[in-house]
C-alpha positions as CSV (number, residue, x, y, z in Angstrom):
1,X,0.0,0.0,0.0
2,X,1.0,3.8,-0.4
3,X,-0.2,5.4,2.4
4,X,-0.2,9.3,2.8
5,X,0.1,10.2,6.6
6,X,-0.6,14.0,7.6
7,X,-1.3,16.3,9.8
8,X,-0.1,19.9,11.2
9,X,0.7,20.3,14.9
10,X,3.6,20.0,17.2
11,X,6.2,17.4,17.8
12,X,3.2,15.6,20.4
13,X,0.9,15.3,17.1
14,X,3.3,14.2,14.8
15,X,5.4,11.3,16.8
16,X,2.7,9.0,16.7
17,X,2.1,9.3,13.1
18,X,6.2,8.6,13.0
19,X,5.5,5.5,15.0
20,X,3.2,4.1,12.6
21,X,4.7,4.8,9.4
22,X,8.3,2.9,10.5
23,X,6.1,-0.3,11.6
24,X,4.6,0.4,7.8
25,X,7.6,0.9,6.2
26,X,8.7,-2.6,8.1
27,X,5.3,-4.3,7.2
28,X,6.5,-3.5,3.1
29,X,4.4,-0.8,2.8
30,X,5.5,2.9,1.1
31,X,4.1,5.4,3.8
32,X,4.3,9.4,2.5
33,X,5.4,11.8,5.4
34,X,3.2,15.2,4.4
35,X,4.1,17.4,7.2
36,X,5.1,20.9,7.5
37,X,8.2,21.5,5.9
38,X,9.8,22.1,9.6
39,X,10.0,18.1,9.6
40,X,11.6,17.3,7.0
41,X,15.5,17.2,8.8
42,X,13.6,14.8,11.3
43,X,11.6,12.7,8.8
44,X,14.2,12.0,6.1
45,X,16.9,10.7,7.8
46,X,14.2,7.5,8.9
47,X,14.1,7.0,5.0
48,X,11.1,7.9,4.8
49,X,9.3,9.6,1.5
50,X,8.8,13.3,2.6
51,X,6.0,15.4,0.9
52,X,5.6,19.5,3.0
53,X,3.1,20.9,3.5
54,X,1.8,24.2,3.8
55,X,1.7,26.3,6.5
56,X,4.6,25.8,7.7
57,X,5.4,25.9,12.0
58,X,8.4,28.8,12.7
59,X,9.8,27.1,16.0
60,X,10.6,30.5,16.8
61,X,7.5,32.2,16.5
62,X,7.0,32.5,20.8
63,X,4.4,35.1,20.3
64,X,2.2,33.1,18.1
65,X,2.9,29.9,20.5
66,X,1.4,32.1,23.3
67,X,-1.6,33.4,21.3
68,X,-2.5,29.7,20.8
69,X,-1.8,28.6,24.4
70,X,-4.4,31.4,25.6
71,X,-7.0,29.7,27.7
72,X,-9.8,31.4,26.5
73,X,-8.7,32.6,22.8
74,X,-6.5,30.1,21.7
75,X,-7.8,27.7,19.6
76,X,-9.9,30.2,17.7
77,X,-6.4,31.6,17.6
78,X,-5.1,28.4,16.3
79,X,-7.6,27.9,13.7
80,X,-8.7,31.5,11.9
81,X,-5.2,33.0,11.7
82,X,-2.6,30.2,11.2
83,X,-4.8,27.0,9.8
84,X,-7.6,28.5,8.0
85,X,-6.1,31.7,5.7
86,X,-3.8,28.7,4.3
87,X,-6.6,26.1,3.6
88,X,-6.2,26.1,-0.2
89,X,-2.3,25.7,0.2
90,X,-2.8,22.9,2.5
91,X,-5.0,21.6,0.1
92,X,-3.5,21.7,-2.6
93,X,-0.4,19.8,-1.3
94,X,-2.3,17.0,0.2
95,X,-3.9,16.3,-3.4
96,X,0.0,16.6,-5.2
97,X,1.2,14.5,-2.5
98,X,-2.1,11.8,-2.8
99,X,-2.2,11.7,-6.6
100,X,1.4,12.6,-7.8
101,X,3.0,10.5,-8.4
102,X,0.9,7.9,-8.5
103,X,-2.9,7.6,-6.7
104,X,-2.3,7.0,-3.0
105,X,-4.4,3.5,-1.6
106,X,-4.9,5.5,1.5
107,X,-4.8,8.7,3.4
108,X,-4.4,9.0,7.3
109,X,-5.3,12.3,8.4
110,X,-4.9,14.2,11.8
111,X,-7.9,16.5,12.9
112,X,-5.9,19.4,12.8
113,X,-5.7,18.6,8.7
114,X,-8.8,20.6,7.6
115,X,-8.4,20.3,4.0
116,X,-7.8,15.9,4.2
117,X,-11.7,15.3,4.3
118,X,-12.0,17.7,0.9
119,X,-9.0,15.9,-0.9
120,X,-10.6,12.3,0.5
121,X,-14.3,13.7,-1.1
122,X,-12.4,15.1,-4.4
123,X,-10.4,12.0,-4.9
124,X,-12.4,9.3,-3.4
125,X,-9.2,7.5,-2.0
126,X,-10.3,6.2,1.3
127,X,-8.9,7.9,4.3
128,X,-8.5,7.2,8.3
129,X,-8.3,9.8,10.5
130,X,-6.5,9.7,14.4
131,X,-6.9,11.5,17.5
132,X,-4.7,11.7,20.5
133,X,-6.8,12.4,23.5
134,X,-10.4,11.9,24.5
135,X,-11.2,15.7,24.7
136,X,-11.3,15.4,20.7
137,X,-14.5,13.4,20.8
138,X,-16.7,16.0,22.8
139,X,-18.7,13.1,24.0
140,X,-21.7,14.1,26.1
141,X,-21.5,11.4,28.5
142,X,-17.8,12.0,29.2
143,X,-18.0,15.5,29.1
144,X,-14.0,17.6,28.2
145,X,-12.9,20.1,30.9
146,X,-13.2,23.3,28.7
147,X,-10.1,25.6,29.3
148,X,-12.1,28.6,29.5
149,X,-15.1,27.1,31.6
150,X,-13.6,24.6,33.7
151,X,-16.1,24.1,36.3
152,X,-18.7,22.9,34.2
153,X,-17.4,19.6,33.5
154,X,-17.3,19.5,37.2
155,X,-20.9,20.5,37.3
156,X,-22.3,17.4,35.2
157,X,-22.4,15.0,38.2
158,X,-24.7,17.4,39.7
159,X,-26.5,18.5,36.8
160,X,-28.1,15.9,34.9
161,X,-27.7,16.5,31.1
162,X,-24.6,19.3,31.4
163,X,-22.3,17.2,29.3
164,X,-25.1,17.5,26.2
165,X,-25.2,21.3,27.5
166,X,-21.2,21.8,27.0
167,X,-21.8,20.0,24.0
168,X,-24.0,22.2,22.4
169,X,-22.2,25.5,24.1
170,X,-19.1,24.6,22.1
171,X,-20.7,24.4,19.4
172,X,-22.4,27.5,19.8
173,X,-19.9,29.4,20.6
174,X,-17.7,27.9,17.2
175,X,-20.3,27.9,14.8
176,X,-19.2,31.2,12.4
177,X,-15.2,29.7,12.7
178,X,-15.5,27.1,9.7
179,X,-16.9,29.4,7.2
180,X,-13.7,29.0,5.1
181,X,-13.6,25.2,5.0
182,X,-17.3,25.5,3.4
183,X,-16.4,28.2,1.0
184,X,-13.5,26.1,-0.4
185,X,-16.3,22.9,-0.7
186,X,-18.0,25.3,-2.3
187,X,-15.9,26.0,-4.9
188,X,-15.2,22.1,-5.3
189,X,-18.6,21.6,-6.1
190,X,-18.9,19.8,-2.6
191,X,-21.8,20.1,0.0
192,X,-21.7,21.6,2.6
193,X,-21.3,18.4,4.7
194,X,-21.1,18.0,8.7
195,X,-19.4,20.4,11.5
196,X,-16.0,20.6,9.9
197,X,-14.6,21.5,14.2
198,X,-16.5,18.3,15.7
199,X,-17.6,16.1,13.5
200,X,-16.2,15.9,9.4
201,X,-12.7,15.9,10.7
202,X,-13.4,12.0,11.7
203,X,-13.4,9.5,9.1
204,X,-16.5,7.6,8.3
205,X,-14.2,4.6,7.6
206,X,-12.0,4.2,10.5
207,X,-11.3,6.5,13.4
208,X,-8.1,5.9,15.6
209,X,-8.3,6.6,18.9
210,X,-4.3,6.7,19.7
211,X,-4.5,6.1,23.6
212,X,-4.9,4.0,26.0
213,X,-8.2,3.2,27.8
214,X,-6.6,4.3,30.9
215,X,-7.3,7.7,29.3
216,X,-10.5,7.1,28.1
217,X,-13.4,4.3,27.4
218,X,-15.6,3.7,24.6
219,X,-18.7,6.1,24.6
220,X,-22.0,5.7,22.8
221,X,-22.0,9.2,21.1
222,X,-18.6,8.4,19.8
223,X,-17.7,8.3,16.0
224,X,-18.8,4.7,14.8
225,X,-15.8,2.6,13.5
226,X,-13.9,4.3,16.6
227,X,-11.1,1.9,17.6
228,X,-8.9,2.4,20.7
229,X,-5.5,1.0,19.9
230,X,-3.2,2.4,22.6
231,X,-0.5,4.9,22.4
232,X,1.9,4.8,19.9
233,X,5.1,6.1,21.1
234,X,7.9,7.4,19.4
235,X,10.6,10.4,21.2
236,X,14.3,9.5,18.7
237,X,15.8,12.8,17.5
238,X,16.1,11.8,13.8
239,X,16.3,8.4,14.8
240,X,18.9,9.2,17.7
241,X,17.2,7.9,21.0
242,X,20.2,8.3,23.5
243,X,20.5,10.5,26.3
244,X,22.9,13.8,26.1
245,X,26.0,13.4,27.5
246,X,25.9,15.8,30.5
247,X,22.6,14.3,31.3
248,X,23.5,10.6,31.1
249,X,26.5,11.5,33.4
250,X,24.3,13.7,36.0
251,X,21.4,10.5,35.9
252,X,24.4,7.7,37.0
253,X,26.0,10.2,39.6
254,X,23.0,10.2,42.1
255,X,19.2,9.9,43.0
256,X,16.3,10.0,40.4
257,X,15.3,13.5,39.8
258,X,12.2,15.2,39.6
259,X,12.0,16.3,35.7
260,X,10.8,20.0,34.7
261,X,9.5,20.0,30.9
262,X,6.7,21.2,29.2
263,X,7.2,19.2,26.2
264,X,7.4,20.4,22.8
265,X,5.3,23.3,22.1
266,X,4.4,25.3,25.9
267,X,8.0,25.3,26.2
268,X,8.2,28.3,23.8
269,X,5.7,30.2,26.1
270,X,7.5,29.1,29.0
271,X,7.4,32.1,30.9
272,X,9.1,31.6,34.2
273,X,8.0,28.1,34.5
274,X,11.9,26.9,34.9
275,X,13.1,29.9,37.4
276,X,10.3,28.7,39.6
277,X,10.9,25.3,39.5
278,X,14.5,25.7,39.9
279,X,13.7,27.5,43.1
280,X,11.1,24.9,43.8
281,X,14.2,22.4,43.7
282,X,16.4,24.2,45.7
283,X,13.6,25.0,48.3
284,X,12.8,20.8,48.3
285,X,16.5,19.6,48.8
286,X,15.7,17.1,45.6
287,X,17.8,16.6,42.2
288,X,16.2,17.6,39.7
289,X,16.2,18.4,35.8
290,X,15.3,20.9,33.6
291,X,15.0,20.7,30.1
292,X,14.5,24.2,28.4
293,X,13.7,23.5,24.8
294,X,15.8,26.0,22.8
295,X,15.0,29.1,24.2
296,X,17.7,31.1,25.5
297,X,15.0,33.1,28.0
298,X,14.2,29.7,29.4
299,X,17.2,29.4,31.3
300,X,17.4,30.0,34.9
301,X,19.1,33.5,35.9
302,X,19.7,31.7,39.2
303,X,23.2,30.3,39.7
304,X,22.3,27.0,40.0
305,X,23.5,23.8,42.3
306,X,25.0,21.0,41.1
307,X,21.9,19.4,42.1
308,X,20.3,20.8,38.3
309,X,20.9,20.1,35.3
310,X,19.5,21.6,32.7
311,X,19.4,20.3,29.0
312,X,17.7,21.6,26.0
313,X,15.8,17.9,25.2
314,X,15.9,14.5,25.9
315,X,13.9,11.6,24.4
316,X,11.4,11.5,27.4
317,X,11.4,7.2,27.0
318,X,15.0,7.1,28.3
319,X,14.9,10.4,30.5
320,X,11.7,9.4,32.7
321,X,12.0,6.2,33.6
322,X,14.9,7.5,35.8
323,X,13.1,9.8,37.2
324,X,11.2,10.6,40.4
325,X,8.3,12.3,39.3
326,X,7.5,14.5,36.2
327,X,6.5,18.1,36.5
328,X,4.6,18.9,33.1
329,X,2.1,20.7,31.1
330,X,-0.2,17.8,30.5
331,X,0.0,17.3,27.3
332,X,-1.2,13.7,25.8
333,X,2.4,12.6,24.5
334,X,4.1,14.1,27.3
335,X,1.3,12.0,29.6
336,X,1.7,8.7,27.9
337,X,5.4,8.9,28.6
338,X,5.2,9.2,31.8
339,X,2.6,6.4,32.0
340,X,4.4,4.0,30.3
341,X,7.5,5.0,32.6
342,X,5.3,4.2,35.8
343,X,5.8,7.7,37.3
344,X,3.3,9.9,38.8
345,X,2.8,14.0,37.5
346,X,2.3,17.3,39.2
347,X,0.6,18.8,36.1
348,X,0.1,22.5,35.1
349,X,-2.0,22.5,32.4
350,X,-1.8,25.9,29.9
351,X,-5.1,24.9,27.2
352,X,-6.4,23.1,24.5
353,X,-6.3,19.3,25.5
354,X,-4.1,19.5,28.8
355,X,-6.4,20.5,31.4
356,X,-8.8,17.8,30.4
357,X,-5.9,15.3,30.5
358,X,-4.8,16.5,33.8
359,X,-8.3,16.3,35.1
360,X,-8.2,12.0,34.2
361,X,-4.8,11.6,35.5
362,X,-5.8,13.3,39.1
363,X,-9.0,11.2,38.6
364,X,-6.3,8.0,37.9
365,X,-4.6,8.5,41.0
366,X,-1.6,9.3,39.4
367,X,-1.1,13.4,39.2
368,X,-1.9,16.3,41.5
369,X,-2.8,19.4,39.5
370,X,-1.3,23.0,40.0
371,X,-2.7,25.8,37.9
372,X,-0.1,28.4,36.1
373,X,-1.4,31.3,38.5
374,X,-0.2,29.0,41.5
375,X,2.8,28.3,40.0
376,X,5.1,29.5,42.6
377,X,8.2,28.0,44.1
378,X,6.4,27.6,47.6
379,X,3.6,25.7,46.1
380,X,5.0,23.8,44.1
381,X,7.8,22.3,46.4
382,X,4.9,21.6,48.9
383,X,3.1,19.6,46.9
384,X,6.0,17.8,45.5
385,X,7.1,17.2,49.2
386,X,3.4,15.7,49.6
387,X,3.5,13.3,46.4
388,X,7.1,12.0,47.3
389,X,5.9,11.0,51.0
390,X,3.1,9.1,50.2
391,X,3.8,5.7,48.5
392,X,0.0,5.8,46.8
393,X,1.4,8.2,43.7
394,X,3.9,5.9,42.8
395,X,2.1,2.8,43.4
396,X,-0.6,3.0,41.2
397,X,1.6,4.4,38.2
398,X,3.7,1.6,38.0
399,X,-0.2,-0.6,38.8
400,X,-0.9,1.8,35.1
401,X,2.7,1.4,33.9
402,X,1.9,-2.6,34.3
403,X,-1.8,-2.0,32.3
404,X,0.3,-0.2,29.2
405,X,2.8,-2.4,29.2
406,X,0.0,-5.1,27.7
407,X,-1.1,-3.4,24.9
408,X,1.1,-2.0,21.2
409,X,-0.8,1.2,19.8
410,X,1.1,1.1,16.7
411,X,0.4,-2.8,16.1
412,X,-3.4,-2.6,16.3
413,X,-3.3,0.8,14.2
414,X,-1.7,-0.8,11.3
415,X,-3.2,-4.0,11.5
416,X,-6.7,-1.5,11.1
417,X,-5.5,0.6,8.7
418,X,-4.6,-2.6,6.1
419,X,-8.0,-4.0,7.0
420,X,-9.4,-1.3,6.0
421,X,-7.5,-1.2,3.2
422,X,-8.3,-4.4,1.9
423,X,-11.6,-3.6,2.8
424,X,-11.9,-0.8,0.2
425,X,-10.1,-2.7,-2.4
426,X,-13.5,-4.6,-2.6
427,X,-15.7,-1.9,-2.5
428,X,-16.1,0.1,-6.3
429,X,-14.2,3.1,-6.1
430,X,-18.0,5.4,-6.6
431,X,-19.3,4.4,-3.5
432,X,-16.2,5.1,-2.0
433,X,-15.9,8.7,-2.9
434,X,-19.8,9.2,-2.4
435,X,-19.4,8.3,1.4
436,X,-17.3,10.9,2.5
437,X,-20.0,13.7,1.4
């Protein structure tokens, strides 16, 4: 099979689809990287074929990092001024890379890839789309802590019916935020078709669900041909997976540390997340490690101990398994790690996904939560001080660590994707394309 494999996002939404095109690749299959161009240095060297794809991500860009990351702004932020205005460039280089140069058996699309349900319509090659997190599915019976109105999933054990009522509130409150994505069906000669924010962005064929139940179970108002296959986990630097040296060396010299990071994208709105924690370090008595990203501003002004050591990244599947606890921003990849690593989180969430995820990992018995406005060395050592002295935290992450350890995300991913495959192959190529309308 040729399978095209795309999305836009962060390092967190792109690893996974990594994952599953190397276990692809292995099965004899040709997968077809179309990322953001920002990839390719990451993608190539895995010998993978590499296809960009508009808009690029600037790495650098801090200011539009923290317009995203805004609790109550951000993903319209997200969506009307960096996705949307380039919707016909995305577009159009999701078609070269399905059709050119030959037809592609099958797309996989992430959710944050508007344009992948028009090029699936337009070209009737059957497509698969993923999710990383439960929060995606804005299920009613499992209602998603939203970042700007927290309490209310709160409020639905009280309130019968509140999960349909956040339900329809987001989509209130989103309804005039697609208006590109139909304008471009428009011009296809498309209809209109369903909520392009909640509900075209999943694939009528086949919708991955790329965690574990841990995270989340089945719900009834879920997608159908929703599968959970587990996390699929993938951290290498261009295929590199060791520590760096200074960090290796500072791991074998004494105690697990407690790890600072806030994984690959809140790190560039970092504020003075790694000054406090530092402090918060210092004020514990614990080792500890901080890994900046490669922001100059994110490094401590403090003179620091030898106690800290600070590194720009680490591949978090050698890095936390050696650790004491993880400090982090909650987001899904950065959770699963430390799932799978059998260590339990003190979580500050920023938006988007992460408070939700930190809301089922305090529910797990794994993570305390701290919000950025209490983010303050005081705090923060006190709570650490009360997660390290009581045995319960680590207990039931390595009882979760044991529960992951069972099941292979990218294994029951592919093994779906070429069913579906095969599937398709049988079904006249027509009825395919008609089904996505």
């Amino acid at each position: 099979m040729r399978i095209v494999l795309s999305n836009i996002g962060t390092f967190g939404d792109i690893n996974p689809l990594i994952a599953i095109a190397l276990e692809l690749k292995r099965r004899g299959h040709t997968p077809v990287m179309t990322l953001p161009a920002v990839y390719r240095p990451k993608i190539v060297p895995l010998g993978l074929e590499f296809h960009a794809l508009r808009p690029d991500i600037d790495p650098t860009n801090t200011l539009l990092v923290e317009m995203v990351y805004d609790v109550n702004k951000g993903t319209e932020t997200g969506l009307r001024k960096f996705l949307f205005p380039a919707l016909r460039d995305t577009y159009a280089d999701l078609l070269h890379a399905a059709t050119k140069p030959v037809r592609a058996d099958l797309l996989l699309l992430g959710e944050l890839n508007y344009a992948g349900p028009l090029v699936a319509d337009v070209t009737g090659i059957p497509w698969a789309s993923y999710v990383l997190a439960p929060f995606s599915f804005f299920s009613a019976f499992d209602p998603p802590v939203l970042p700007p109105y927290p309490r209310l999933a709160r409020a639905d054990k009280v309130v019968p019916g509140m999960g349909r009522g956040i339900r329809r509130l987001a989509r209130f409150v989103t309804r005039h935020w697609p208006e590109p994505i139909y304008e471009l069906r428009r011009e296809l000669g498309l209809s209109m078709g369903p909520n392009p924010i909640f509900d075209a962005k999943h694939s009528p064929h086949l919708v991955l669900a790329l965690f574990s139940h841990v995270l989340g179970v089945e719900q009834k108002d879920w997608p159908a041909n929703t599968l959970i296959a587990g996390f699929c986990f993938y951290d290498s630097d261009a295929g590199n997976g060791a520590l760096p040296p200074n960090l290796e060396e500072f791991l074998a010299a004494g105690e697990p540390p407690v790890v600072f990071t806030l994984g690959s994208a809140a790190v560039l709105a970092a504020g003075n997340f790694y000054e406090q924690s530092a402090h918060a370090a210092m004020r514990l008595g614990v080792r500890a490690v901080l890994l900046i990203g490669t922001d100059p501003r994110n490094r401590p002004q403090t003179v620091l101990p030898d106690s800290i050591c600070v590194a720009e990244y680490a591949p978090y599947s050698a890095l936390f398994p050696r650790a004491k606890l993880v400090v982090h921003q909650g987001g899904v990849g950065t959770t699963a790690q430390c799932l799978r690593a059998g260590r339990p989180m003190l979580i500050m969430p920023y938006s988007h996904d992460q408070p939700d995820n930190a809301r089922r990992m305090k529910r797990l018995g794994v993570a305390r939560v701290i919000q950025r406005s209490s983010y303050k060395p005081w705090r923060v050592a006190r709570r650490l001080r009360a997660m390290l002295a009581v045995h319960d935290y680590a207990a039931k992450a390595q009882s979760v660590a044991g529960i992951l350890a069972q099941e292979d995300g990218v294994r029951s991913a592919c093994d779906a994707l070429e069913a579906l495959c095969e599937r398709m192959r049988t079904q006249p190529r027509d009825s395919a394309k008609s089904s996505g309308n």
